[in-house]
C-alpha positions in Angstrom: 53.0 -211.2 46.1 51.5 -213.1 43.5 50.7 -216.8 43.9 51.1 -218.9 41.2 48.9 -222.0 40.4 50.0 -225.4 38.8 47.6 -227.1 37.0 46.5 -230.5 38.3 45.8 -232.5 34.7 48.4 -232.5 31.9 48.0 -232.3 28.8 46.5 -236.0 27.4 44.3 -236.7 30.8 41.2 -238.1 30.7 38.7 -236.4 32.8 34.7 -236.0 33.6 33.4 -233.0 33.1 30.7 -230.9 35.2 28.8 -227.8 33.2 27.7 -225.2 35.3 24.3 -224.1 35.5 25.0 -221.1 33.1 26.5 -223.2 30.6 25.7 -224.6 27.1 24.5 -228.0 28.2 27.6 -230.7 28.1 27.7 -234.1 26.3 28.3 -236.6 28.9 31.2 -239.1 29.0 34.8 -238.1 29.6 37.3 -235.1 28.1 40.6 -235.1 27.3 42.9 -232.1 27.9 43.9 -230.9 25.1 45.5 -227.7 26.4 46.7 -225.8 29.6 45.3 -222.4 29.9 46.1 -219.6 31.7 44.2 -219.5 35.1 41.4 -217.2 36.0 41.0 -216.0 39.7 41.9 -218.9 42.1 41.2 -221.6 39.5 43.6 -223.4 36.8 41.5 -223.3 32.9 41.8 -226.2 30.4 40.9 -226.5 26.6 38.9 -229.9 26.8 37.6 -232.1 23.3 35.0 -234.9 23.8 34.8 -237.6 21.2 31.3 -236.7 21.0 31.3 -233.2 20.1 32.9 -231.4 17.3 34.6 -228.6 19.0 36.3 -228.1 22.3 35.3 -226.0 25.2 37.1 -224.4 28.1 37.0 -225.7 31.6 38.3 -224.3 35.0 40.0 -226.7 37.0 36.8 -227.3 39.5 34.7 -228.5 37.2 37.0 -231.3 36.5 38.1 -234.8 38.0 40.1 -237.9 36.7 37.8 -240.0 34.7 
């Protein structure tokens, strides 16, 4: 049987973002979730926008917390 995650930030949440090491280096400050992605593996994926950058990146759910 499948399990199904629920994302933890809705749409409009402000949150702080943590790049991975394999990343494209991250502008600092907080995100807001712009979209709710499907998930991948065991971990919810959001379409972030900083107010710093120009476009908007894709997060999983553990790279995230409430800003």
């Amino acid at each position: 049987m499948e399990r199904v995650l629920k994302h933890k930030f809705p749409v409009g949440a402000r949150v702080l973002f943590t790049a991975s090491n394999i990343a494209r280096p991250a502008a600092s400050g907080s995100y807001e979730v712009i979209r709710l992605l499907p998930t991948e593996g065991d971990d919810c994926q959001y379409r972030i926008k900083s107010s710093t950058e120009a476009f908007e990146r894709v997060a999983k759910e553990s790279q995230l917390a409430l800003s």
